[in-house]
N, C-alpha and C positions, 0 to 999 in steps of 0.2 A: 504493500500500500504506500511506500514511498513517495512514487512519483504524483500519486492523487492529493498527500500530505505537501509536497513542493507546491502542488498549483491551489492549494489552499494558501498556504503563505505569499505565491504572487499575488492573489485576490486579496487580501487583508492589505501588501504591501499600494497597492491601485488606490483603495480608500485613501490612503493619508493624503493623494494627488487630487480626489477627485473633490467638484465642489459646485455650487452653484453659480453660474455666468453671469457676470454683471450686463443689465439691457441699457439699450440707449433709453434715456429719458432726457429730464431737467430739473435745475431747482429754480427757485426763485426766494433770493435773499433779503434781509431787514432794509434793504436802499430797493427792492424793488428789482435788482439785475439777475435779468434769467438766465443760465447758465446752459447750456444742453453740454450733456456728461452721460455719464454709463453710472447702473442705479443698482447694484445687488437684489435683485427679484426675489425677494422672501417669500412670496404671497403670503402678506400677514395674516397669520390667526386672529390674532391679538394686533387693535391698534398701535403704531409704534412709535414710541419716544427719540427713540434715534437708527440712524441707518448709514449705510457703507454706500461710497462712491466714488470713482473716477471720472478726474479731467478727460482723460483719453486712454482705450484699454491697456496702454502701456505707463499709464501714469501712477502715482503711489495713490495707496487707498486716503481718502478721506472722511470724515464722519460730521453727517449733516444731526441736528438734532433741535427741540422746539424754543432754544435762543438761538440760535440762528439763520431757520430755515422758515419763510413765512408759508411757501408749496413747496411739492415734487411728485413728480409722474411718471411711472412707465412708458411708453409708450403703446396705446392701443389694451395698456392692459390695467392701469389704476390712476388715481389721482387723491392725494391727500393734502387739506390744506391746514392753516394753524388759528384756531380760533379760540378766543374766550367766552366760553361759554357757561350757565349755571346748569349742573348736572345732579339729577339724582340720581344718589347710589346704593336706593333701597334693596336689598335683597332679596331676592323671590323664592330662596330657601324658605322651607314650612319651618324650619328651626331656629333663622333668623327673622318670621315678620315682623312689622312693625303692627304698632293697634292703633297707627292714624294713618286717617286715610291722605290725606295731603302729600304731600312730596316734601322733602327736604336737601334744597339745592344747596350748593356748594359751587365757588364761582373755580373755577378751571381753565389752564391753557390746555388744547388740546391739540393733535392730531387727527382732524375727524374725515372719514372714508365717502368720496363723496360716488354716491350712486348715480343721481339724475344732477343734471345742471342744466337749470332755462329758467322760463317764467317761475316754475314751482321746482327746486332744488330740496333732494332728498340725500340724508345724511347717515354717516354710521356708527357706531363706537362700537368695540369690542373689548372689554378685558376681563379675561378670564369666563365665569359663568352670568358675568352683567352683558349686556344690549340694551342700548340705546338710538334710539331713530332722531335726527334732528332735523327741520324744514328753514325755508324761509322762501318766502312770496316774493321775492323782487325787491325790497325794503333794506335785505343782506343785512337787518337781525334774525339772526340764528338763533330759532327755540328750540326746547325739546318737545318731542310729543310723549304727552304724559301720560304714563301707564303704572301703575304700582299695585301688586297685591296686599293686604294687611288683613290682621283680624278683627272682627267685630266681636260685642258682645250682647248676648239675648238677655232683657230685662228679666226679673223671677227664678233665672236658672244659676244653679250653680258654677262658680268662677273654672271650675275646673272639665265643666261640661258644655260652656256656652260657647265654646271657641269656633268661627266656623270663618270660612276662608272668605273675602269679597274682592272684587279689582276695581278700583278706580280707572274708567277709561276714559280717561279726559280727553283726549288723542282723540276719539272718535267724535267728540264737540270743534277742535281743531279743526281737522278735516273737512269738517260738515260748513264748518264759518270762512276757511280760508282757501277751500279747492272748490267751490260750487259755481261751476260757470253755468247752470241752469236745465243742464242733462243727470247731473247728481241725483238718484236717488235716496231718501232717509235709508231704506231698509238697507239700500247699498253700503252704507259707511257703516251700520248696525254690524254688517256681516265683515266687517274686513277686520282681521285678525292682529294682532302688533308682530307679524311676519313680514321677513323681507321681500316674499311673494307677491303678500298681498297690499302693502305697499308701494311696492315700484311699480304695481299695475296701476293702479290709482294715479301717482304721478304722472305714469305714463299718458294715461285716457286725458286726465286734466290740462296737460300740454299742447296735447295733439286736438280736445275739444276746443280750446282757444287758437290754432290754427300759426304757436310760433315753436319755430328748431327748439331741439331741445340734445342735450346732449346725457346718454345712456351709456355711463360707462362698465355697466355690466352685460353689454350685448356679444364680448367676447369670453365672461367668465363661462367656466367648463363646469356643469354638474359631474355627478355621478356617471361614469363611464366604468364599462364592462368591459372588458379584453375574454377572448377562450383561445389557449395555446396550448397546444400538442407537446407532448414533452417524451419523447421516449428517452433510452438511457443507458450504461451500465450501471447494476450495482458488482461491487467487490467486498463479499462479506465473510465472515468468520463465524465460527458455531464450536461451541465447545460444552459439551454436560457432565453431570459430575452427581453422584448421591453422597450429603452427607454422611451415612450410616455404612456404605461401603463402596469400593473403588472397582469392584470388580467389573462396572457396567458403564465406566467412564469411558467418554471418547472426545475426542478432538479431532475434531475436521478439517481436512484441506481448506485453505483458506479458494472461494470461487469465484468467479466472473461470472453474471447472469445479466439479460436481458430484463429490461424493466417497461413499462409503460404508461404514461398517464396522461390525465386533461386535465389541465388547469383553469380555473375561474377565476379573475381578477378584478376584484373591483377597487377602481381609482377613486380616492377619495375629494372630494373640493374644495381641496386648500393647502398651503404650503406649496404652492408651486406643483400641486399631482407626484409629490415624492413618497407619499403613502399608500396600501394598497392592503386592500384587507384576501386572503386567499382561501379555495378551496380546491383543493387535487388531491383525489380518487386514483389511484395509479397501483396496478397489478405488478407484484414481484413473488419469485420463487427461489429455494436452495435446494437442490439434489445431491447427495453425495453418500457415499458409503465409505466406512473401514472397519477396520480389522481392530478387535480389543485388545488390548497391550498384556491385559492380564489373563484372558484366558483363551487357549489355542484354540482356533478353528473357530470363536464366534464373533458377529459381525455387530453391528448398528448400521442402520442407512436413516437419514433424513430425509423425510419428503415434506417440506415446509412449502405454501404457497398463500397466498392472502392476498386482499385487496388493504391496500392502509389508504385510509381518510385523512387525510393531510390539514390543518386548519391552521390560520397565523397569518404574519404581520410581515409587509414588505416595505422595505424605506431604500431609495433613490439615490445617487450621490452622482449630479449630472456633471459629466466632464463637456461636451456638446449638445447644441442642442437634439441628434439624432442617435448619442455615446452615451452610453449611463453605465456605473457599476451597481451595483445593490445590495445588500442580505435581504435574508429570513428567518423569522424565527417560529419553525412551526410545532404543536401536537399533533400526534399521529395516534389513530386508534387504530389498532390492529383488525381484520374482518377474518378468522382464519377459516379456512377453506381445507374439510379432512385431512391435517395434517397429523401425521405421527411421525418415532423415532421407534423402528423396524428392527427388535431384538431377532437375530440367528443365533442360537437358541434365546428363547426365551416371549416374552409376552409385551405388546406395543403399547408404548405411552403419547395418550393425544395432545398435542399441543395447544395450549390454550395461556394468551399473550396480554400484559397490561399494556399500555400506552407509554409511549416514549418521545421524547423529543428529537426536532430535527434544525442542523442552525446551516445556509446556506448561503455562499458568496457567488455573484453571479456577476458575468459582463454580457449586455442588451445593447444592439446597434440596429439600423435602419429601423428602426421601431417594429423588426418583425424578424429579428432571430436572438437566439442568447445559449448562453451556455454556460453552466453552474456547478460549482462542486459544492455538496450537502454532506454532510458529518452527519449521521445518528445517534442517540444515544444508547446505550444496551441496553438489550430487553431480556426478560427473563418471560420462557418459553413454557415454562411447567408450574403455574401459579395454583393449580390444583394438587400438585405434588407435595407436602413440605417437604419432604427429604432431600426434592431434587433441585438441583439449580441447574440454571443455562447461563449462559453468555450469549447474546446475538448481535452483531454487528456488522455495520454498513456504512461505506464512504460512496457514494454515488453519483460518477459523470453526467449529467443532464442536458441533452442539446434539448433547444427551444426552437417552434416556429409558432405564428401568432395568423391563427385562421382567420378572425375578425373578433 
């Protein structure tokens, strides 16, 4: 297994190189002068306080952040600008409400994410498990729109049973007073939720009902995308069993090269740049092999191992270009075992039967439609119905990739 250990160590060594590319965008500083630079594309989760950039791809990094950067944009792909705004930063945890219903602002510089820009400009904040929406009508004061869950309490009942959840949706009074070009229906704004869905549709309609440009800077963001890729493969694995009670029925296997197969599910998640990936791959592997017991003449053991593993886990991205990417994984694998035994000459078969094992995997993905990855397993023990007996099962596993759609 050396050589499969080497090209895990080149894939490890790849990471430290690989990294996100800086895009062209711009800033625009405290004097007003807009710069166009190259902008470390984070795609932020999380609104951001500061961020990396160059003058020119070959120039040293810089760091823009909200004393000195009034905007800065992507290009084609975000725009954030720097505004003082009052924010509330109620909690919509049932373990932190508040028991009034009101908001309680806090005045703020911010970085806020702006969605729609025109007549009606719609706004974003993210950090952590808060959301916030911010608008403004033309006027370029910047509100929130108010949303806050808190508890109430029922007169008569006891303090410990009266508790019952309510939301203030101011936001939908907002709405109703500042986006009504006269196609607005009540029941409409009743129904639109404090989502960014049902939000930037509303902007949208309100824009376009008043008949001026309006600028959508989510018309390029990417939901949820599905990739299915083929994946066949070698495994090279190792089998060794052993009773603790007696040695006479121990064996160890040739270590073997087998044929693997499997289909990968990938679903690309919507944010961070699409560097994360949630997986499923179902993929058929087997071990055949026979020997001879060391302790007693003329009797044998043969392995007939074959299953389906259910593969489930986590993929993260490390783009060196934009069509080059390295990656791991870090998957569970539940074993599906398929009539397997261990084949005493002389003596009586024991079925195999497998817990779940982990699997950690370094890959390199190019034209967005091949890859190729060496996976590390963890050992499994094959006789979890036995106590006496133990297994060793183990696999390092070549992976070539192609990507059907």
């Amino acid at each position: 297994m050396k050589s499969l250990y080497l090209f895990l160590l080149f894939f490890f060594t790849s990471l430290v190189y690989a990294q996100i590319n800086f895009e062209k965008g711009y800033i625009i500083d405290n004097n007003d002068n807009k710069t166009i630079c190259f902008i470390k594309n984070m795609d932020w989760r999380n609104n951001p306080t500061r961020f990396e950039y160059k003058i020119s791809e070959s120039s040293e990094v810089k760091i823009g952040d909200l004393n000195s950067v009034k905007e800065f944009g992507v290009d084609n792909v975000s725009k954030f600008i720097r505004q003082q705004v009052n924010i509330d930063r109620s909690s919509e945890s049932l373990t932190k409400l508040s028991n009034t219903k009101a908001p309680i602002f806090n005045e703020e510089v911010l970085f806020l994410n702006v969605f729609i820009e025109g007549p009606a400009s719609l706004y974003f904040y993210k950090d952590g498990d808060l959301k916030r929406f911010f608008f403004d009508t033309g006027d370029k004061k910047i509100k929130q729109l108010i949303y806050k869950s808190y508890f109430i309490t029922q007169k008569g009942k006891s303090e410990a049973s009266s508790s019952l959840v309510s939301q203030n949706k101011t936001y939908q009074n907002q709405l109703w007073s500042e986006l009504n070009c006269g196609s607005l229906k009540l029941n409409t704004v009743k129904n639109v939720e404090y989502v960014k869905a049902d939000l930037v549709r509303l902007f949208k309609n309100y824009n376009n009902c008043i008949g001026t440009p309006y600028i959508n800077y989510l018309a390029s963001k990417k939901g949820l995308r599905t990739k299915i890729n083929l994946r066949p493969g070698i495994n090279w694995s190792s089998f060794s069993i052993n009773n603790s009670a007696s040695s006479i029925k121990d064996a160890n296997f040739d270590d073997l090269l087998t044929f693997r197969l499997g289909l990968e599910f990938e679903l690309i998640l919507p944010f961070n740049n699409d560097k994360w990936a949630l997986l499923l791959e179902p993929n058929y592997q087997y071990f055949k092999s026979e020997v001879e017991l060391t302790d007693v003449k003329g009797a044998f053991a043969k392995a007939d191992y074959s299953s389906i593993e259910l593969q489930m886990g986590v993929r993260h991205y490390f783009f060196i270009t934009k069509h080059n990417s390295v990656y791991v994984n870090l998957l569970y694998i539940i074993d599906v075992v398929n009539n397997s035994v261990i084949d005493y000459t002389p003596g009586i078969d024991l079925e195999l039967n497998t817990g779940g094992n982990l699997g950690l995997g370094i890959g390199h993905h190019w034209n967005r439609k091949y890859s190729l990855e060496a996976r590390y397993y963890s050992p499994k023990n094959t006789f979890r119905q036995y106590p006496a007996w133990n297994s060793n099962y183990q696999t390092v596993a070549l992976i070539f990739g192609y990507t059907l759609f």
